[in-house]
N, C-alpha and C positions, 0 to 999 in steps of 0.2 A: 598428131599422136600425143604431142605433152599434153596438148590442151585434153586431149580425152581422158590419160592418164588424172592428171589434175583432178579431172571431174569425177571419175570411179573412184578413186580417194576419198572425194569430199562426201561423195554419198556413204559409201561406207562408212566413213567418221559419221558421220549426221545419223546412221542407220544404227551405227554402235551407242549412241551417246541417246537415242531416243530409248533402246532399249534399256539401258544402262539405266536411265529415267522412271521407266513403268518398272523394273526391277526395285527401282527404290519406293517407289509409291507401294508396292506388294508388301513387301518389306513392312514400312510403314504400319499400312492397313493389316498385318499380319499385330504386329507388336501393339499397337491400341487394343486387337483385338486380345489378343493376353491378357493385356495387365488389365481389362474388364473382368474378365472370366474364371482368372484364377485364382484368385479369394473368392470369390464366389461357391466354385468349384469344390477347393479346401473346403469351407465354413456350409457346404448340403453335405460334402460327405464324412463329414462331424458329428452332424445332426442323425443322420440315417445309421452312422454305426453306432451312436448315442439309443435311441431310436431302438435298434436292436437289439444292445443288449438290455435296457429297462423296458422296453414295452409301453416307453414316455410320451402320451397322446401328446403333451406341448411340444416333445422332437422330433414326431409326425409331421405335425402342422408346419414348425421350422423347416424341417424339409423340403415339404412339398411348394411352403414360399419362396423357399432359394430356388427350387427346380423354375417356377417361373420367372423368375426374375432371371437366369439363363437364358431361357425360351425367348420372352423377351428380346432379349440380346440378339439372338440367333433367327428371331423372325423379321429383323429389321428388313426392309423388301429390298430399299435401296445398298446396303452392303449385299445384298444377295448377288442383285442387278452388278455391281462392283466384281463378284468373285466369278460370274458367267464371262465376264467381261476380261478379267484376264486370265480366262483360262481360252480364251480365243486366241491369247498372243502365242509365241512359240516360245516356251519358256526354256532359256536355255539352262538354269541353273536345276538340276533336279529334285535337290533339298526345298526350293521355293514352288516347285509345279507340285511335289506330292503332297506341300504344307495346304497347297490353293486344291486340291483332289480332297483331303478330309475337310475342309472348311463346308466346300459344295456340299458332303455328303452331311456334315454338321447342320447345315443351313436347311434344305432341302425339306425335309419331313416337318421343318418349324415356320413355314412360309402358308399356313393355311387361317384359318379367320381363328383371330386369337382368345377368343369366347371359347370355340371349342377347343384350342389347344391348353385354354385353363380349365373345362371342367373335366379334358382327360385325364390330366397331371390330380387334381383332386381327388376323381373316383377313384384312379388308381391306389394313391396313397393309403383313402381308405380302405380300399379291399382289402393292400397289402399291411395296414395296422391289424385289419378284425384277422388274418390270416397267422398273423405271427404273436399274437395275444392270446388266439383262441384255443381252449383246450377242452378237448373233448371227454365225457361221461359212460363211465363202465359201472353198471349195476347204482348207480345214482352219484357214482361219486367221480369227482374230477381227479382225470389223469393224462400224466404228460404225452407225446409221443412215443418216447423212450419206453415209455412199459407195454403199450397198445402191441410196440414191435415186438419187446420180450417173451407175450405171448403167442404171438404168430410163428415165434422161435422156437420156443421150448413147450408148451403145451401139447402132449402127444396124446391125452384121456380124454376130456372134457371139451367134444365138437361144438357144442353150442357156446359153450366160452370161447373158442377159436372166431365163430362166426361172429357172435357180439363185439368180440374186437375190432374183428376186418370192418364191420361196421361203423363201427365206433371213429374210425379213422377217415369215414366217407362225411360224417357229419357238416362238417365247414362247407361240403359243397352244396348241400340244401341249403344253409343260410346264405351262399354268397353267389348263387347261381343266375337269380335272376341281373344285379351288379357287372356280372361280367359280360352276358348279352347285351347290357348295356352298352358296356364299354366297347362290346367290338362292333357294334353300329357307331359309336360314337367316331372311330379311328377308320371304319369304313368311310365315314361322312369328310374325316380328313384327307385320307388318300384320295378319294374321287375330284376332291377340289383339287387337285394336285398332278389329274391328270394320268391316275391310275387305276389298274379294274377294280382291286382291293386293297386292303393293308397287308396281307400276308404277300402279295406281290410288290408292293412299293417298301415294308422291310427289306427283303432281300435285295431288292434290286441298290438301295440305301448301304449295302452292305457288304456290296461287290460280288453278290450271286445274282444267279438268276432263276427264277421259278419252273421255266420247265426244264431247264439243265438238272437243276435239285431232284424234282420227278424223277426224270431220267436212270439217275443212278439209286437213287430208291426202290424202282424198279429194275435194274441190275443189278442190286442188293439182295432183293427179295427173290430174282430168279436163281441167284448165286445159295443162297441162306437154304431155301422155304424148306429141302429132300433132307437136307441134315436136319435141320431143327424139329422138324416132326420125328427122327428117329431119337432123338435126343430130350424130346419132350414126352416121348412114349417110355424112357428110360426114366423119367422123372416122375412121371405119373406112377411109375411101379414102384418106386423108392417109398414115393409116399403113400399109396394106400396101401403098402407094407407099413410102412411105420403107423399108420392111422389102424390097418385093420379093417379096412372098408375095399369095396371093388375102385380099381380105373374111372368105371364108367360113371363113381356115383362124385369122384373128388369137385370142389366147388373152389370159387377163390381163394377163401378161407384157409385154404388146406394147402396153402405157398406161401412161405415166410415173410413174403414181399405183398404189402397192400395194393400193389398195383402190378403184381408179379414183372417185376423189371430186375430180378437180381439171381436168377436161378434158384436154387438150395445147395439150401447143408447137406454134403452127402454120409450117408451114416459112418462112412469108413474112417474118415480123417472129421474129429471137431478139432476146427480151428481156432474155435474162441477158448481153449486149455490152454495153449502157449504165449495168448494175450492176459488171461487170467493176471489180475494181482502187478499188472506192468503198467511202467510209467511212458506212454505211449509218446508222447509229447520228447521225453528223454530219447527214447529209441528213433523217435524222427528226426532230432538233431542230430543225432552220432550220426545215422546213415547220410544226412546230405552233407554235414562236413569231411568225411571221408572219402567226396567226390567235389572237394575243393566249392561247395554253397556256404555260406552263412546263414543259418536262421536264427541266429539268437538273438538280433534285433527286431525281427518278427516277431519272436513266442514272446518276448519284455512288455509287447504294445498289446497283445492278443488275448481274446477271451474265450478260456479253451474248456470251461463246466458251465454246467445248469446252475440256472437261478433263477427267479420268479420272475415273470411277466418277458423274460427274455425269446429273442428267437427260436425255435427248435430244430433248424435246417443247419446248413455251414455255407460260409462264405468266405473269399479272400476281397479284401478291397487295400485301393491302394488310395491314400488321403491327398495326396498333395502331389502326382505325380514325378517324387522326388522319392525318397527314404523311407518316409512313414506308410509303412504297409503293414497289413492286420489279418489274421485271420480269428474269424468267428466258428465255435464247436460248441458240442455237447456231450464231451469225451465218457466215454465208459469203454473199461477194459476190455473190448472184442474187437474180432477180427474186420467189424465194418468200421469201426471208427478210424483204426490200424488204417482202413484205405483210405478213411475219409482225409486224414491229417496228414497223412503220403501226399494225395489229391489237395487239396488246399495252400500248403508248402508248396507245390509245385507251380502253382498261380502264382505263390507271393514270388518265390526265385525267379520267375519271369520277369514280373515288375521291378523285383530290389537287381538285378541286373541290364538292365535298359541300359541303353550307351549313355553317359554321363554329360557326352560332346552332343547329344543329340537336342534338335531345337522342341520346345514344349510341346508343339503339337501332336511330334512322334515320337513320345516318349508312352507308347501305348503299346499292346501287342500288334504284331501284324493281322491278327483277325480274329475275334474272340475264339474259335476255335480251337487257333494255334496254342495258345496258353492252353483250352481243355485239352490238347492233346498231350503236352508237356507235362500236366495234371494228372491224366490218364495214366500214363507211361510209367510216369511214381506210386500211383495207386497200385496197379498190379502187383506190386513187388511184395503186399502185405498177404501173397498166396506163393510166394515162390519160397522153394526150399531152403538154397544158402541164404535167404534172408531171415526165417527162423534159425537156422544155425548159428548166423551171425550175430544177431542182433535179440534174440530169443532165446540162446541157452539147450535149442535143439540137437541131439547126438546126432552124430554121421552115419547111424545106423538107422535112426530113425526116419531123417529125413529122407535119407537112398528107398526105403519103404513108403512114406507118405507119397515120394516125386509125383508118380502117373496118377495118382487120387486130385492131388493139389491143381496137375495140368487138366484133369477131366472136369473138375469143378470150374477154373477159371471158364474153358470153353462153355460148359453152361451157362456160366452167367455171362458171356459176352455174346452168347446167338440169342440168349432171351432176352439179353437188352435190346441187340438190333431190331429183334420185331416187337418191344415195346417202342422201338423210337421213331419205328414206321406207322404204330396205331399214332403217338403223337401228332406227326409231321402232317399225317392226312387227317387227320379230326381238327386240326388248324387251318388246313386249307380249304376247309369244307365250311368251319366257322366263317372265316371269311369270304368265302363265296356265298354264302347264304344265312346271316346270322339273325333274318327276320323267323326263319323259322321256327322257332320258340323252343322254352327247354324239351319238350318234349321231345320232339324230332334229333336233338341232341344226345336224349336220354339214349334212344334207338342209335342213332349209330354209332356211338362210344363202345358200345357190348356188339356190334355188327364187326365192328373194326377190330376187338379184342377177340372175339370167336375165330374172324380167318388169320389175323399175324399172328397172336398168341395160341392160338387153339385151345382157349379158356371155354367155359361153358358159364352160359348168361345165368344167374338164379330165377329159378323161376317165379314170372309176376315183378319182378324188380323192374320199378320204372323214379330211380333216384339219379340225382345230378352227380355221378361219383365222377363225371369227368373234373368236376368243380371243384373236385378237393386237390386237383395238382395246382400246385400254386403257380407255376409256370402260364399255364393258358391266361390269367388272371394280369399276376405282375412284371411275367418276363416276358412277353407275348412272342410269337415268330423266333424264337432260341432255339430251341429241342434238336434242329436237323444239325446243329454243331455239336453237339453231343456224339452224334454220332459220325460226325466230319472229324472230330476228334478223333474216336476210335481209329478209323484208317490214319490218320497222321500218326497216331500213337505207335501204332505197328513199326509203320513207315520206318519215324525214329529208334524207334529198336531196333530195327532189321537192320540199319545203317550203323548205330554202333557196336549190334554185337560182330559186324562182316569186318568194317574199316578199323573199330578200337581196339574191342577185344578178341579179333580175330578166331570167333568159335563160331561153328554152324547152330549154335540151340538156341534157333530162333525163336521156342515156345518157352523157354524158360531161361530166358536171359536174366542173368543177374547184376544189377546195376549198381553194383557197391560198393566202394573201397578202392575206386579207379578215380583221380583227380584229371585225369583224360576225360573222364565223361563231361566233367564241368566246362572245362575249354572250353572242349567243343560246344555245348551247349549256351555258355556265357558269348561267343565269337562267335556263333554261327546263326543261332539264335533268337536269343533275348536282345543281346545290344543293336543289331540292326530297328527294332521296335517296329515300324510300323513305316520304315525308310522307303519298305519295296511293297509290293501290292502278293497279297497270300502266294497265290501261287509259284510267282519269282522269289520269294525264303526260299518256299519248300525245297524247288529247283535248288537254290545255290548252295543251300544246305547237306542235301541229299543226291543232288546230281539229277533227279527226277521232279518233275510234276506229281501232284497228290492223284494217288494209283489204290485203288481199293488189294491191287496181288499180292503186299505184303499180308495183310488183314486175312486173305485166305488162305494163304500158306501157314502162317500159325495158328489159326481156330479152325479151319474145314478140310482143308484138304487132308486126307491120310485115316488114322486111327486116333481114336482117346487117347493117347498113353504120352506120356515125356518124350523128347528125344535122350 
């Protein structure tokens, strides 16, 4: 019995101290790996937000040389062969198994013949140079995005001017159409070596989804959406060949504020861009997230928040260094979209600029790009809710109580005609990459196939242009789009859960999220600082009590009537 005794000890000890061993070797191979990649890292995402705001073909090129010199790093076969390998032990430490889970999915997509992983990284760049350079011509003369949109906005006489715009806006996707066929054969070429049917299946699956799960609730989306959205899109169409003075039958793209109609309209009852009028947007963004216990003022100090030449025309939040330094990119003008855009953008960066501080480099990321768009989301909306113009806008109490069920009828516009723009997206990606030999043509055709049944758009007649090519997303952010709309339901999610648990009020359609330092807690602790510790779904859970559930999402936009609670 001693001697047994004895013996079960000794292995145990030998058992504890082998692992104790391959724990340190992780370890190890964890920390070389850092201190490679993080100046690295820092010194592309320098270049790229350089890059975007000048329009700098040499901080292009710096770019896209730091991205390989990454890649590189990340396609080493033997550290690969290393990280499969201990992710076979039973890693007792959880901080070191979910550091060795993102490395795999880091490694992974950069393990294929490195010719093609550098002419991807190139074409890309370039796409996304002539993309964010390019500016499009109205009656011969160059102009920015910003006015292309103005008229799509406010033009309510002059149809052919409305048209020439909407066109005008499509232009970048004839130049850059045949480049991005390119590239999704190029990244086809990659996944198949890799062991997968496509790229739009080997993204997701790289990013803890899976492709016909996605499906899935895109179609439970769509069977949930499609009976509202056509009454609500028949509601739109009368708005506007009222305001146009034309029939329903005859409206064209043109004749929706949104070049790619993904934002609803302006409804004539409430303009909302009067109470952004002549306002310091940027200001009004600060006050609201310091009032819920956020900082951004060392965000807006780093950030570039107007137009200037040769700069981006889009927005973006990035974070430089995994640390403090976070930015966000605009092209602010005093309206109500910008109002969300800079809501939306802030709400990236308070993701990033709250990351657990204890947390090791690897997880100092969001839990899943999504999660941040939802956080994103959640902020955005509030540049359509009432006590936010009172608040923050100088809005009467009389007024606002008059705009509320306009403001809530608008929002739901524009959130069921996003869904079924992000269902034309999600499937014109999945089609690319299931079949990207079939040339722009074949693309041309089911871009306006896919816009006539989710949008209930009507195709121009004889139009056979690449206007899929003018989202810059299928080009430079490929396989993204369906967290946009994974957002959305998280977005609800987290409102339903703070207005129930914080601020204890049932209006869950117009929750107001401002001026409670409760919201921030929560959202700093429950959140942000976990970064990317747990795998998506386990946040959301510990967060919210729940799994990511599409019933918040319908209980505040479909279920019931237009009107406020």
């Amino acid at each position: 019995m001693k001697k047994w005794f004895i013996l079960m000890v000794g292995t145990v000890f030998l058992m504890s101290c082998q692992n104790g061993n391959r724990e340190q070797e992780m370890k190890k191979f964890i920390a070389d790996y850092v201190a490679a990649v993080k100046p690295l890292e820092k010194q592309a995402n320098l270049a790229e937000w350089d890059a975007s705001v000048t329009g700098s073909a040499a901080k292009y090129k710096e770019t896209s040389e730091l991205e390989l010199k990454l890649t590189e790093i990340r396609s080493n076969k033997g550290d690969f062969e290393k990280i499969k390998n201990f992710l076979k032990e039973n890693i007792q430490n959880p901080v070191l198994k979910r550091e060795m889970e993102l490395l795999y999915e880091a490694f992974a997509p950069n393990q294929g013949d490195p010719a093609i992983l550098k002419e991807i990284i190139e074409k890309q760049s370039e796409v996304e140079q002539e993309f964010n350079t390019f500016r499009a011509t109205l009656d011969g003369e160059i102009v920015p995005d910003n006015q292309l949109k103005g008229i799509l906005k406010t033009e309510t006489k002059d149809m052919k001017k409305r048209q020439q715009a909407w066109e005008a806006t499509k232009q970048i996707g004839t130049e850059i159409a045949p480049q991005v066929i390119e590239l999704a054969l190029l990244r086809n070429k990659l996944a198949k070596s890799l062991g997968y049917d496509n790229y739009f299946q080997m993204s997701l699956a790289l990013s803890d989804q899976n492709d016909k799960e996605l499906v899935a609730l895109f179609d439970q989306l769509d069977e949930m959406i499609r009976d509202e959205y056509a009454k609500i899109k028949d509601e739109m169409d009368s708005i506007q060949a009222k305001k146009y003075g034309i029939d329903k039958d005859k409206l064209m793209p043109w004749h929706y504020e949104d070049p790619f109609f993904q934002e609803g309209i302006t409804l004539n009852t409430v303009d909302l861009d009067q109470f952004y009028a002549g306002k310091d947007l940027a200001a009004i963004a600060k006050k609201f997230y310091t009032g819920i216990g956020l900082d951004v003022e060392s965000v807006l100090k780093r950030s570039s928040l107007y137009e200037q030449p040769g700069k981006m025309q889009h927005a973006f939040c990035t974070n430089i260094d995994h640390g403090q330094d976070v930015r966000v990119l605009a092209n602010l003008k005093p309206d109500a979209e910008w109002m969300d855009t800079i809501l939306h953008e802030l709400g990236h960066a308070m993701y990033d600029k709250y990351l657990g501080n204890d947390l090791p480099y690897l997880l100092r990321e969001p839990a899943h790009s999504f999660t941040t768009e939802a956080i994103a989301m959640m902020f955005g909306r509030q540049a359509k809710n009432p006590e936010f113009l009172k608040t923050y806008c100088g809005v009467d109490e009389k007024t606002a109580e008059k705009i509320a069920p306009e403001l809530y009828r608008s929002t739901k516009f524009q959130q069921l005609t996003f869904s079924r723009w992000c269902q034309v997206m999600m499937r014109f990606e999945k089609a690319l990459y299931e079949n990207p030999d079939k040339g722009v043509d074949y693309f041309n055709t089911l871009w306006w196939q896919l816009k006539e049944k989710y949008q209930l758009l009507r195709k121009p007649a004889g139009r056979n242009n690449p206007d899929w090519a003018a989202k810059i997303h299928i080009s430079a952010y490929p396989v993204y789009y369906q967290n946009y709309m994974l957002g959305e339901l998280l977005a609800s999610q987290f409102q339903s859960y703070i207005a129930d648990h914080i601020l204890k009020t049932d209006n869950i359609r117009q929750t107001f999220l401002g001026g409670n330092p409760a919201i921030g807690v929560f959202l700093k602790e429950k959140v942000f600082a976990p970064g990317s510790l747990y795998k998506w779904n386990d946040m959301i859970e510990r967060a919210t009590g729940e799994k990511l559930t599409p019933t918040h999402y319908r209980d505040q936009f479909i279920s019931g009537e237009t009107s406020a609670q």
